[in-house]
C-alpha positions in Angstrom: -26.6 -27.1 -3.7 -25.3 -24.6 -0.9 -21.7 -22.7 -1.5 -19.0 -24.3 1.1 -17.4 -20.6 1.4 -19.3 -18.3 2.9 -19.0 -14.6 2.0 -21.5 -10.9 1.9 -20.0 -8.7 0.0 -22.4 -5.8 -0.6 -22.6 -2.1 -0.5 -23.7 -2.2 2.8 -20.6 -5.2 3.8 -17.9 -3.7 1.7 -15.8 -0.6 2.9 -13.6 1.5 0.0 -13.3 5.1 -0.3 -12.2 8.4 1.7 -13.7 9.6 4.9 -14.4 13.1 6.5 -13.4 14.4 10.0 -16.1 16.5 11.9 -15.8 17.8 15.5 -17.0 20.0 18.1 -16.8 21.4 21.8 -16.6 19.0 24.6 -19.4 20.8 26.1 -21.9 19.4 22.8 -24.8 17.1 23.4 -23.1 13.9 22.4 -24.7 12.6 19.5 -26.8 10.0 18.8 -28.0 10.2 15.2 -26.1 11.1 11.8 -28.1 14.2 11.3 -27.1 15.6 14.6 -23.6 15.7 12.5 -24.6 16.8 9.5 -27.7 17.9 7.1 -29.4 14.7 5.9 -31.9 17.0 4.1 -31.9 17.2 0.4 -31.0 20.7 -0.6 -28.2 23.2 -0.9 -26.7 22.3 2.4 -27.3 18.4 2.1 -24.1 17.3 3.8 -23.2 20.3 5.9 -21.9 20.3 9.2 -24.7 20.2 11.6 -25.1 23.3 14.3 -22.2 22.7 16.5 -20.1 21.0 14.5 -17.0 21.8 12.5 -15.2 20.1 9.5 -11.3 18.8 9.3 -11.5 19.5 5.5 -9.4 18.2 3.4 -6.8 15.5 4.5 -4.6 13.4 2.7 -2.6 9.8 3.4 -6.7 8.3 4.3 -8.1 8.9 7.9 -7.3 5.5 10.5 -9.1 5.1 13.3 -6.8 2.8 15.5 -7.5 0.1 18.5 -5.5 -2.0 20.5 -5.4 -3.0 24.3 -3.0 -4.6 27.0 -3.8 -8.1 28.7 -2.3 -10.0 31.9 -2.1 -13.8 31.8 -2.5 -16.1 34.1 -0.9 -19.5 34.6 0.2 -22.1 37.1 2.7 -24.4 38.4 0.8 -27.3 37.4 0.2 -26.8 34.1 2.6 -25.5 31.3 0.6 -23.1 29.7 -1.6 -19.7 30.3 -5.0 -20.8 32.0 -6.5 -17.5 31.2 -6.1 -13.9 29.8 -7.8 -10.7 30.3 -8.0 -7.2 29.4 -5.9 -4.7 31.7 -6.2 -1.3 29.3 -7.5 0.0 26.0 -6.7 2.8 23.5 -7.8 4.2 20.7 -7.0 7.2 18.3 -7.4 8.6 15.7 -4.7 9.7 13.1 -4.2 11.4 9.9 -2.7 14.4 7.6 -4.2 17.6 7.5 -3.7 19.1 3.8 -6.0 22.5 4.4 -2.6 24.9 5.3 -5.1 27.4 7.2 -4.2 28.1 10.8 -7.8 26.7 12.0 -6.2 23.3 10.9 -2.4 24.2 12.7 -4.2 25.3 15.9 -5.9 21.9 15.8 -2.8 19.8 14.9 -0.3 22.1 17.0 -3.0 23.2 19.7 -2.3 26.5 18.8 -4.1 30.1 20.3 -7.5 30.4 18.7 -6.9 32.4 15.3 -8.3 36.0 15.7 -8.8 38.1 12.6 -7.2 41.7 12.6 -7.6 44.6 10.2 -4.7 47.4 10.3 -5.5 48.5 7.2 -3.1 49.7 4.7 -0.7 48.5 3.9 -1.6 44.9 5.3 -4.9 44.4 4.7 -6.4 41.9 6.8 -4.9 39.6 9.2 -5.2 36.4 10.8 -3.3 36.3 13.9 -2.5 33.0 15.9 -0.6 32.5 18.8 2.1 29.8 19.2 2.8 29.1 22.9 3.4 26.6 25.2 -0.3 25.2 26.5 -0.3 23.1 29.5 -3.5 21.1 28.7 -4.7 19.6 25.6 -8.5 20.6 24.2 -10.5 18.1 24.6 -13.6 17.8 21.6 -16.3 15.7 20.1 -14.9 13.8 16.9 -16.6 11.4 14.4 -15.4 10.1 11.7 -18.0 9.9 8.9 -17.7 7.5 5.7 -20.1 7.2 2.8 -20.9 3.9 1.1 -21.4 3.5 -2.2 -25.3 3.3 -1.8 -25.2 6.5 -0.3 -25.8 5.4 3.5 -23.4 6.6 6.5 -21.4 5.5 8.9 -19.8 7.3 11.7 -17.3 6.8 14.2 -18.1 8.9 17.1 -15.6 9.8 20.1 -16.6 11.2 23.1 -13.3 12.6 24.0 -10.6 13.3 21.5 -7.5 15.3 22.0 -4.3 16.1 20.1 -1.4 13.0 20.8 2.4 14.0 20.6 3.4 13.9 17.4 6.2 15.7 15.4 5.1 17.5 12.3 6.8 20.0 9.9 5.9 22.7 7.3 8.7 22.5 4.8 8.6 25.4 2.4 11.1 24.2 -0.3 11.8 25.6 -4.2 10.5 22.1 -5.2 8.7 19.2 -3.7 5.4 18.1 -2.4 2.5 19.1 -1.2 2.8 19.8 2.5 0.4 18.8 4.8 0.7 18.0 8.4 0.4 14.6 10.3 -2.0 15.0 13.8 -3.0 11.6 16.1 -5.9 12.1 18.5 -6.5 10.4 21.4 -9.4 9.0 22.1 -10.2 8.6 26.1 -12.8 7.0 28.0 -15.3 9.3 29.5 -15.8 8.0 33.2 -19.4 9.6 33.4 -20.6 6.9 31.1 -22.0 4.2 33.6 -21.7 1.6 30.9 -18.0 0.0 30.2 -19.2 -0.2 26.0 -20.0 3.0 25.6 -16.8 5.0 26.9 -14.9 5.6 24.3 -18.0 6.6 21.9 -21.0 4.8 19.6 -20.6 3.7 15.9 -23.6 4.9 13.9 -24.3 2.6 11.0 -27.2 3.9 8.9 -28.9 0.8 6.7 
């Protein structure tokens, strides 16, 4: 006798668990396998970031990757209801909250200078120096989202363009409370060189 409800829930089917942020330049060689990302190869650097590529680190709050689009109807006098409906924009992003407090993570969520390290010497020891100013373009960069079934197989998000959204954060540094970490969006946009309308915004990269 067959089952009346219909459902495939499997390790390859059923989605639980945190995710990891990688990205790199703009000017990387888009990819189009997971180990272009990371190392695949068993070892001591199973799981690193690939050449290129950097990691978010730790985040906290989960990673969301976000979609959602505008329409137009149509409809005439003739007939009282919409005839039609059809897509007139998209968006996507990419959002979540940085918990590594390491000015390589503020320069991404604040599109900050790029840290440089200094070295007066005594009696400051060495320095990490970052500029806060007032940039009049955001950095654009290669993102992917990569998540980890439980059967050990990949899958990745991957965004062609991504760049910081507005969004207000804070560092609070308080006697008591919690752990601070700071919220960042990215934008996701459509890359216009891409002659095909699927492909703009990026590729999801499901290994099985």
């Amino acid at each position: 006798m067959g089952t009346f409800l219909r459902a495939s829930i499997t390790d390859d089917t059923f989605l639980k668990g945190a995710a990891r942020i990688v990205y790199a330049a703009e000017a990387q060689a888009f990819p189009t396998k997971i180990s272009d990302m990371v190392v695949l190869s068993a070892g001591g650097t199973q799981y690193d970031t690939a050449a290129g590529w950097s990691d978010l680190g730790a985040t906290r709050g989960g990673i969301s990757i976000t979609r959602n689009n505008t329409e137009e109807t149509y409809e005439v006098d003739q007939i009282p209801g919409e005839i039609e409906s059809s897509p007139t924009g998209w968006e996507m992003s990419v959002q979540t909250q940085i918990a590594e407090m390491v000015p390589a993570m503020l320069d991404l969520a604040w599109e900050l200078g790029t840290p440089t390290a200094s070295s007066p010497g005594v009696p400051d020891g060495n320095l990490t120096l970052t500029g806060m100013g007032t940039p009049t373009k955001y950095t654009r960069r290669r993102m992917a989202v990569l998540h980890q079934r439980n059967n050990l197989k990949i899958r990745a998000y991957v965004f062609r363009k991504a760049q910081r959204s507005a969004q207000e954060s804070a560092v609070a540094h308080n006697k008591a409370g919690e752990q601070q970490s700071v919220p960042v969006r990215f934008r996701c946009l459509a890359d216009t060189s891409v002659a095909s309308e699927d492909d703009r915004f990026g590729t999801i990269i499901d290994q099985s």
